[in-house]
VEXVEXVO-516984 format. One record per residue (C-alpha): y negated, x, z negated. Coordinates in steps of 0.1 Angstrom, whole numbers, padded with zeros to 4 digits, always signed. Layout:
// residues N
YXZ/...
This chain:
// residues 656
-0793+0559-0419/-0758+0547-0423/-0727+0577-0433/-0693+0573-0427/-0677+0595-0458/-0642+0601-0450/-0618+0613-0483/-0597+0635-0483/-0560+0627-0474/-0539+0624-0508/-0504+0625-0492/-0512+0652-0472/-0524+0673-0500/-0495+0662-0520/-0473+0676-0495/-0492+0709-0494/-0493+0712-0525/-0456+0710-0525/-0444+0726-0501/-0466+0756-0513/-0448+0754-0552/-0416+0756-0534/-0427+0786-0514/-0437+0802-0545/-0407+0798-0562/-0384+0808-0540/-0409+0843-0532/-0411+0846-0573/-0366+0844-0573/-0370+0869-0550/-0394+0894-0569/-0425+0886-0543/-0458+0877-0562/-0467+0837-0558/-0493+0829-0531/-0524+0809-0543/-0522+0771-0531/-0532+0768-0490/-0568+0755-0484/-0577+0729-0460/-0607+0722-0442/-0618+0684-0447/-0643+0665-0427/-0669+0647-0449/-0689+0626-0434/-0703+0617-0394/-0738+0607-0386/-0753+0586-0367/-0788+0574-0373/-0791+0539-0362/-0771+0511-0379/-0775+0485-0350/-0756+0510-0330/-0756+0542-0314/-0786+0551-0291/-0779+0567-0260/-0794+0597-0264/-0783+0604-0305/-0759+0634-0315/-0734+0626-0333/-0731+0649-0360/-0697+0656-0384/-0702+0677-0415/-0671+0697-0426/-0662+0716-0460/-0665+0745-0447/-0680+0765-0413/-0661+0756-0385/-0643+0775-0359/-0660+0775-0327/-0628+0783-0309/-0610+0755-0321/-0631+0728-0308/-0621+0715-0277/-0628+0686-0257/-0589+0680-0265/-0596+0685-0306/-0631+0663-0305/-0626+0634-0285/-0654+0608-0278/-0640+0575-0253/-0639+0539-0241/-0618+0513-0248/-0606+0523-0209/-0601+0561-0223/-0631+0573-0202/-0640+0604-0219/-0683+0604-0225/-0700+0630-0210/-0717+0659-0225/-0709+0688-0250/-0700+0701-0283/-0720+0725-0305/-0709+0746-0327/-0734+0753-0358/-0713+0762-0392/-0700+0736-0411/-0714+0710-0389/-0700+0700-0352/-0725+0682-0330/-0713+0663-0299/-0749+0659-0274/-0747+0632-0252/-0751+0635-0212/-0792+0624-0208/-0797+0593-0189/-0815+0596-0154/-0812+0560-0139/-0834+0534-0145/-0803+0512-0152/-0800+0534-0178/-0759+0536-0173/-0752+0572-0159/-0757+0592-0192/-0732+0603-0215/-0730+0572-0235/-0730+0539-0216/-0753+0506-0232/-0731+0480-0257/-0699+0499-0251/-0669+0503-0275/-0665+0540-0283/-0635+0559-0307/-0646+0592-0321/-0616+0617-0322/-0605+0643-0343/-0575+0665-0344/-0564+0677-0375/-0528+0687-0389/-0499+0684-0384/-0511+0691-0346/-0514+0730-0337/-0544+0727-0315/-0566+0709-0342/-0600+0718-0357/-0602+0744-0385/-0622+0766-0403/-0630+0805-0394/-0603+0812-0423/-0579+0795-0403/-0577+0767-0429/-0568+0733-0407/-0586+0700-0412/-0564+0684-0435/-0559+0655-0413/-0570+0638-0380/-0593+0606-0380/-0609+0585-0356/-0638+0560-0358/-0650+0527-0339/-0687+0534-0324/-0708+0510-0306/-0738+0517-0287/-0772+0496-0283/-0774+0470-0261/-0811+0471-0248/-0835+0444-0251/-0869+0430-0254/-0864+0435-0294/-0841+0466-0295/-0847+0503-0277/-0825+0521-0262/-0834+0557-0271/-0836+0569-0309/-0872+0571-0317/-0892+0605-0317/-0919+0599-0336/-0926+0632-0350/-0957+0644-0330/-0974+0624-0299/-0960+0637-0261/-0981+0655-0237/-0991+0633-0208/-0974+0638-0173/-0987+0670-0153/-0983+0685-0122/-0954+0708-0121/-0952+0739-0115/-0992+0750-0119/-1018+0751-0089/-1018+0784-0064/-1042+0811-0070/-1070+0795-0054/-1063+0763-0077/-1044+0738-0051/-1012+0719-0058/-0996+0726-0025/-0966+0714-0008/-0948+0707+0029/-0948+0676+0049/-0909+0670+0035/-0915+0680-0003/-0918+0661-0030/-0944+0658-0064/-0928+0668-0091/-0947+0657-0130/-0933+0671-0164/-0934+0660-0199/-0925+0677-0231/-0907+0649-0243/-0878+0631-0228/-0882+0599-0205/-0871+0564-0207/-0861+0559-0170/-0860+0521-0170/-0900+0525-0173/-0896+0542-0144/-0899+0519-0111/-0908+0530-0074/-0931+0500-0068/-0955+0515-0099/-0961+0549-0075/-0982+0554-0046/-0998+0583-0022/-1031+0579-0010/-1053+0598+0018/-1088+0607+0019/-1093+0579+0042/-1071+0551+0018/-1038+0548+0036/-1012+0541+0014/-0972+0560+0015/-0951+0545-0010/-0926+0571-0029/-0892+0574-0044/-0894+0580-0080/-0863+0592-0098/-0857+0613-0130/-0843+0646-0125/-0842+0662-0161/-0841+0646-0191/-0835+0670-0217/-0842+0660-0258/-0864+0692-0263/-0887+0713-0242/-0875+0746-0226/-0880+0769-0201/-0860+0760-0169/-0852+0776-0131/-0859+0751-0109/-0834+0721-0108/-0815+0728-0074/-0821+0690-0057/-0861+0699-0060/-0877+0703-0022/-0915+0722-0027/-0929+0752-0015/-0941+0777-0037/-0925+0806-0059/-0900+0796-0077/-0905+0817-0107/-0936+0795-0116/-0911+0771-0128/-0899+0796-0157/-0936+0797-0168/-0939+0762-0186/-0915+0749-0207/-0904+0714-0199/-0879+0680-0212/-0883+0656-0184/-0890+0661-0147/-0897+0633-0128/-0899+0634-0091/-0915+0615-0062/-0906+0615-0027/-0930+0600-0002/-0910+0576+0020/-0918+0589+0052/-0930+0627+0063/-0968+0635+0053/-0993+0650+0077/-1015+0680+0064/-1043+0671+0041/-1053+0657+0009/-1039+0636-0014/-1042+0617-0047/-1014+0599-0062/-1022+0567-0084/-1005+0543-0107/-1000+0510-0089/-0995+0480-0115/-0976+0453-0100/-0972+0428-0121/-0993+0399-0140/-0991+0382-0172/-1011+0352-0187/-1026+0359-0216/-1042+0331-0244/-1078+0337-0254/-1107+0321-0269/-1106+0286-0266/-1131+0263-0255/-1145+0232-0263/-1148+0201-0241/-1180+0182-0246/-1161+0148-0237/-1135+0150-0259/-1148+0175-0286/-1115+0191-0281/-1111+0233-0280/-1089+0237-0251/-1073+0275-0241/-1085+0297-0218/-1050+0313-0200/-1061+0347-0181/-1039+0368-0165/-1038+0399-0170/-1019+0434-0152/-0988+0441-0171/-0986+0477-0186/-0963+0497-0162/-0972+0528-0172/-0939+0554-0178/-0927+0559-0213/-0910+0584-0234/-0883+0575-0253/-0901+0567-0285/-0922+0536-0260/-0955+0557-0257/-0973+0561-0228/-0972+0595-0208/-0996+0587-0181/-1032+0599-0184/-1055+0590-0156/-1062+0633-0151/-1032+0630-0127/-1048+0607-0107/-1077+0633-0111/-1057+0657-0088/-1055+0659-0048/-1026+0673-0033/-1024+0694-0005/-1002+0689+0024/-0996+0724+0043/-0980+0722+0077/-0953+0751+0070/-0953+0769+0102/-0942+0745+0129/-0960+0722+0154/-0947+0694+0176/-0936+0661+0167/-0906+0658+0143/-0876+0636+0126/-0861+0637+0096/-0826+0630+0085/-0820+0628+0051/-0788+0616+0034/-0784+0607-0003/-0748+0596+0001/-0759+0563-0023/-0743+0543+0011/-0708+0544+0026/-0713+0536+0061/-0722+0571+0070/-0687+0583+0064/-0657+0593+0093/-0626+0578+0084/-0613+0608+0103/-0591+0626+0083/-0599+0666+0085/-0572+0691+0079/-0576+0700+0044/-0555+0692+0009/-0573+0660+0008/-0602+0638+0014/-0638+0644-0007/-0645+0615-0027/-0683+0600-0008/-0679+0570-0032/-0717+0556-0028/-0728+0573-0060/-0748+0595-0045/-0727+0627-0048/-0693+0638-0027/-0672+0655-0052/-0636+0660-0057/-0619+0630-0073/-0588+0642-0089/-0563+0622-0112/-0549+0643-0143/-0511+0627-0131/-0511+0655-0102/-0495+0676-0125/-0495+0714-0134/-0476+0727-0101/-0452+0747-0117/-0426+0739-0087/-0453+0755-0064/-0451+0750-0027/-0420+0724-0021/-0403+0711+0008/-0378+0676-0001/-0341+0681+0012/-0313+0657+0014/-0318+0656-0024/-0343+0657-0050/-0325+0649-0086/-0353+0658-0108/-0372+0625-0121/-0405+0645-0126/-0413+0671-0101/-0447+0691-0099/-0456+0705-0070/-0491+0726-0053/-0481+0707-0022/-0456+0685-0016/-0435+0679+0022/-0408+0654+0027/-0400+0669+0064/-0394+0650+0096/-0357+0643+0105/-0351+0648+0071/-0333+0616+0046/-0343+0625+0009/-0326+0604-0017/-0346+0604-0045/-0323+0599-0083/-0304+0569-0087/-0304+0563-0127/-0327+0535-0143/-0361+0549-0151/-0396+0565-0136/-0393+0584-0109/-0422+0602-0106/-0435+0632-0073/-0465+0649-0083/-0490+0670-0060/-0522+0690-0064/-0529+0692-0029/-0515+0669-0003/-0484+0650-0001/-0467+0643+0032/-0440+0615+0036/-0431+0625+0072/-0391+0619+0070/-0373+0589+0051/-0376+0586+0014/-0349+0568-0002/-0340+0550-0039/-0315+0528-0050/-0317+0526-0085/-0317+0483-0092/-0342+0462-0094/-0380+0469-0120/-0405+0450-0132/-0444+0454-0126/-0453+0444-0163/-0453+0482-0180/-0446+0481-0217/-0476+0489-0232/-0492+0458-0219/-0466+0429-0233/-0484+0406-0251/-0518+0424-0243/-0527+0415-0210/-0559+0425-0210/-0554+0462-0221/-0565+0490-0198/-0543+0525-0196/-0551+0556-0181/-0525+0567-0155/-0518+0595-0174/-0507+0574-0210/-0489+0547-0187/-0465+0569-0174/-0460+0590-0205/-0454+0553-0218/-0428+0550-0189/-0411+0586-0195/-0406+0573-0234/-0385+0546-0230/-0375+0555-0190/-0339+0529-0203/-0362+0498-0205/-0363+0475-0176/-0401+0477-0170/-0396+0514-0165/-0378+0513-0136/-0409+0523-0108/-0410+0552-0086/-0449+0567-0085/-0461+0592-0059/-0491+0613-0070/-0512+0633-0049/-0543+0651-0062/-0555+0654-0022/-0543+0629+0006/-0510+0612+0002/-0497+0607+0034/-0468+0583+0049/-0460+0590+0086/-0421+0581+0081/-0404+0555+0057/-0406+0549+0021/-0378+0525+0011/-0371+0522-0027/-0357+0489-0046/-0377+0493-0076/-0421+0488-0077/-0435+0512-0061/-0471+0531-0071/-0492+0551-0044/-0516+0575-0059/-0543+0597-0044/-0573+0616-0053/-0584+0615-0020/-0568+0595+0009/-0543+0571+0009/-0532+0571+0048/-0502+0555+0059/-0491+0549+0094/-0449+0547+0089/-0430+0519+0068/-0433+0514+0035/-0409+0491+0012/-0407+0485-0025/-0388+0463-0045/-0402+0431-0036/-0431+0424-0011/-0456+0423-0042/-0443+0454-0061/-0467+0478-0037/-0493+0489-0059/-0519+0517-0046/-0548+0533-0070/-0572+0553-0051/-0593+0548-0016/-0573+0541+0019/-0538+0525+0026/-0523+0514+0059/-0525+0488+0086/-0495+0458+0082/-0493+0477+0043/-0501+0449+0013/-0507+0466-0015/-0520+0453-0044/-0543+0476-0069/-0539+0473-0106/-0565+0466-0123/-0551+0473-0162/-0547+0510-0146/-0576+0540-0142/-0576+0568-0127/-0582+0598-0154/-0593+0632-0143/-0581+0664-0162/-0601+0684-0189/-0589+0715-0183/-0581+0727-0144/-0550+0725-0139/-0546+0741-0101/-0523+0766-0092/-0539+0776-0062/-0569+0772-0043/-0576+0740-0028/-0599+0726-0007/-0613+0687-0004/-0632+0678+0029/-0652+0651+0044/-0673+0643+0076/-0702+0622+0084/-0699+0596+0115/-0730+0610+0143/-0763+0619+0132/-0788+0606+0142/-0781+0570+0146/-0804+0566+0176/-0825+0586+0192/-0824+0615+0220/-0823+0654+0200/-0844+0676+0221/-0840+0706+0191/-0828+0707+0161/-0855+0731+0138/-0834+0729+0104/-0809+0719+0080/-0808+0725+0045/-0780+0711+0013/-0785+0705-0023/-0753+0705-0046/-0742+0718-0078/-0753+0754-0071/-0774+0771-0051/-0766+0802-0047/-0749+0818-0020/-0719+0836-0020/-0705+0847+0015/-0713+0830+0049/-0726+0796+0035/-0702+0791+0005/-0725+0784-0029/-0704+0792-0061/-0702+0766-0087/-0711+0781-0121/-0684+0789-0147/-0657+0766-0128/-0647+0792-0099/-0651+0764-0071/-0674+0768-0038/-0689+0740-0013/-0700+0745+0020/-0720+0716+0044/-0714+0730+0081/-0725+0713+0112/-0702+0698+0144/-0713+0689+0180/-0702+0661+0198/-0675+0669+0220/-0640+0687+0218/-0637+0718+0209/-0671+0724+0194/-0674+0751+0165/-0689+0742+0130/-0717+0763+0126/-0736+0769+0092/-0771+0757+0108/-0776+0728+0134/-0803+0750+0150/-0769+0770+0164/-0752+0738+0173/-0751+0740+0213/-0761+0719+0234/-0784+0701+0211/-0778+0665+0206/-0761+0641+0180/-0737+0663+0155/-0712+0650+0124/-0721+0668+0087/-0688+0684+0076/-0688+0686+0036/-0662+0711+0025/-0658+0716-0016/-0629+0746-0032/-0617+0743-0058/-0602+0779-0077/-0576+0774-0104/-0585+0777-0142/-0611+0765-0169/-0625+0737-0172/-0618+0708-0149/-0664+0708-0132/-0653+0708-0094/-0684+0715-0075/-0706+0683-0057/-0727+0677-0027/-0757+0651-0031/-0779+0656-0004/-0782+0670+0031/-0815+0669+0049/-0829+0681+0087/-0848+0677+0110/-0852+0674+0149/-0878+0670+0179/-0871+0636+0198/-0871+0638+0237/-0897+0620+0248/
């Protein structure tokens, strides 16, 4: 166990301390009884439990002098981020004097989506005074000062885990989850999936499609997806996870408590019966034995067997949770109502090529990245709005202007200030370039300042241009930066003399004339750009999201799929169904995203002009091929958790 102690700031005490004799004195001239001396609150010591680094599943824990106020710890007050000021994902508990920050748990088998990334530089945040907005105690006491500290996490290996070790009490082997039906079957539809628990978390780089396999009474073989869908660090009661797909009541799932859930998808649709699903090892290793001895020679020589390589899933600790009793099982395939032959269409949104480069009228674009989710994408440099709706004139002299939605009109020439310095246009919804946009303010350079003499430094937009807007009289401050939080948009001309940066949450779309400084002082960061338009993107800049929501107003992100299916004839379409970050209704088709006030919809288009979105492709008339139409809203305040999209299934009768 290694502790970081922290002392206790002299200079800063020595300055309370003074400033609190003066105070006193001048109340005691005055005939007012002296005040005792202030009290601070003073951070002791942070702890992390593994000295080769930080697991990627361990809590960081910081003791304090004194119980902590909950309301003063913030994802602004306790910080945890890269070297590339990526802020790690999860979330901060409260518990007296102590302040725990719990790490996102990792799902992946590459073991890099989790709150903590592996062999990754990390800086540990705290705000203290002289800031306002710092941690302090429930007395109002502040933390006497703020700190940081350098982390590193684990870097995997043959000889090093990846997960702190649990090694308090032995796990309970994967089950079947939720139980059996009354009449003791584990049932589910020809498009479900198998779902195991665990009481203890998983490590997901043990788990591996190729190990998993369905089998029928009569030995034919299906081969599964298997993906972890919960990893939590203790067992709990849970609803079920909104991306799970089995028939059944769903309050069974409240009635065990659970840590992991791993699921398995067969690969193609299953036709009613029975089923058992086994543990297929794949992999052979040679072992040494006993050796032998050769009469000839009088020589032992080895005997090298090979042997099948353990591939059974682990916990986190490295112990085996598989127990041949789920082997034991059969599964039962019910056909769910329907009859007739049937295809499914099932989209993940872990591939690009599905998505219509069509833009849709909306304040911007959804972000379908390949990650598997559509989501918004939204770069804290869109500003707070406070100019609302704004239309560009002949004029715009401000150097910083924040705007809900920003229109430079057609017909219209809008010279932008001419003084030395950033000029910067700032959108939360879309921003339309349909006139002429016009600088003259001399020449700039594309080296920003906090990067001389460390070229290899990476900024968040945000800290570049507050970097810019410090010292806006030094040469390499001289750019002009459009932001958009939705689509930025040039149908007209852009034609500035200094570097020009194109930002956008969602699209970048240009069709007009764009001209910068020089032909290499075009820089774009975010998806899109235009055709006989060089820009360059910058790769010492990243694209940092907000913490807090900034909007003003509502706004909505949306995004279409090309035609579904790829080939084949649709006689009927007999369902459609979408998983995201809530599901629960609210309205005709909206779901609500918990806590964050934002809504997605997925409706369906025909081919053909004109044709309605409806809510279910079974409505979509005539039948035949149809587009997906992913539509997220965002509503303005708390946190910055806009709502996601990550699959979209359905299915559809062939013409024969």
């Amino acid at each position: 166990m290694v502790l970081w102690s922290l002392p206790r700031s002299r200079q800063v005490n020595a300055v309370i301390r003074s400033l609190a004799s003066v105070l006193a004195g001048v109340l005691g001239a005055c005939g007012q009884p002296a005040q005792p001396e202030p009290q601070t609150l003073r951070l002791l010591q942070v702890r992390p439990e593994n000295p080769l680094g930080v697991y990627l599943d361990e809590e960081l824990v910081l003791h304090f002098s004194a119980p902590v106020d909950p309301t003063s710890v913030t994802h602004a007050s306790v910080q945890v981020v890269d070297a590339a000021g990526r802020t790690a994902r999860g979330r901060i508990v409260v518990e007296g004097a102590q302040v725990r920050f719990e790490p996102a748990p990792v799902l992946a088998a590459s073991l890099v989506d989790g709150g903590f990334a592996p062999a990754t530089e990390y800086e540990l945040r705290v705000v203290g005074f002289p800031a306002l907005d710092g941690v302090r105690s429930v007395d109002g006491a502040p933390l006497v000062s703020s700190m940081r500290l350098s982390l590193r996490t684990v870097q995997p290996g043959d000889d090093r885990r990846a997960f702190r070790p649990r090694l308090e009490e032995r796990p309970r082997p994967l089950r079947f989850f939720p139980g059996p039906s009354p009449d003791g079957r584990w049932l589910m539809g020809p498009l479900d999936s198998i779902y195991l628990d665990c009481d203890a978390p998983l490590d997901p780089s043990t788990i591996v499609d190729a190990n998993y396999e369905l089998a029928d009474d009569i030995g034919r073989t299906i081969a599964v997806r298997a993906r972890v869908l919960e990893n939590a660090a203790r067992a709990a009661v849970r609803a079920r996870p909104n991306k799970a797909r089995l028939v059944g009541d769903a309050d069974a799932w409240r009635r065990e408590p659970r840590a992991a859930l791993l699921e398995l998808t067969p690969l193609s649709p299953l036709v009613p019966g029975r089923y058992s699903l086994r543990l297929v090892p794949r992999t052979l290793a040679p072992r040494m034995n006993a050796r032998l001895s050769c009469a000839p020679f009088g020589l032992p020589l080895p005997l090298v067997t090979l042997e099948v390589r353990d591939t059974r899933p682990l916990d986190t600790s490295g112990r085996p949770v598989w127990d041949r009793a789920v082997s034991a099982v059969a599964v039962t395939v019910l056909e769910r109502g329907w009859e007739g032959p049937r295809n499914l269409v099932a989209e993940d949104f872990l591939d690009t090529r599905l998505r219509s480069p069509v833009a849709v009228e909306a304040d911007g674009t959804a972000a379908w990245r390949g990650d598997g989710r559509v989501t918004v994408r939204f770069p804290a440099a869109a500003g707070d709005g406070r100019a609302g709706e704004l239309v560009l004139t002949e004029s715009a002299a401000s150097a910083d202007l924040h705007s809900v939605r920003l229109l430079q009109p057609a017909g219209v020439t809008t010279r932008l200030a001419s003084q030395a310095g950033p000029v910067v246009l700032r959108s939360q919804g879309s921003l339309r370039v349909a006139g002429t946009l016009m600088r003259q303010a001399g020449a700039g350079a594309l080296v920003d300042p906090a990067r001389m003499g460390t070229p290899d430094t990476t900024l968040s937009l945000s800290a570049w241009l507050e970097a810019l807007q410090a010292a806006p009289a030094a040469p390499t401050s001289n750019w002009t930066i459009l932001v958009a939080g939705g689509d930025l948009i040039v149908e007209g001309r852009i034609a500035v003399s200094t570097p020009l940066l194109l930002v956008a949450g969602g699209m970048i779309r240009i069709s007009g004339e764009v001209q910068a400084g020089g032909e290499d002082q075009i820089l774009r960061l975010g998806d899109g750009g235009g055709a006989g338009v060089i820009a360059s993107v910058p790769e010492w800049l990243v694209l940092d999201e907000p913490l807090l929501n900034p909007l003003r107003q509502p706004l909505t992100w949306v995004v279409r799929s090309g035609l579904i299916p790829q080939r084949g004839v649709v006689r009927e379409w007999l369902w459609g169904n979408a998983f995201g970050s809530s599901a629960t209704p609210r309205g005709t088709g909206l779901y609500t995203r918990p806590g964050s006030g934002g809504t997605w919809r997925v409706r369906w288009i025909g081919l053909g002009a004109g044709q309605p979105a409806r809510l279910d492709p079974r409505f979509v008339t005539p039948p035949g091929p149809l587009q997906l139409q992913i539509e997220l809203t965002v509503q303005p305040g708390g946190v910055w958790d806009p709502p996601w999209v990550d699959r979209v299934e359905a299915a559809f009768e062939e013409q024969q």
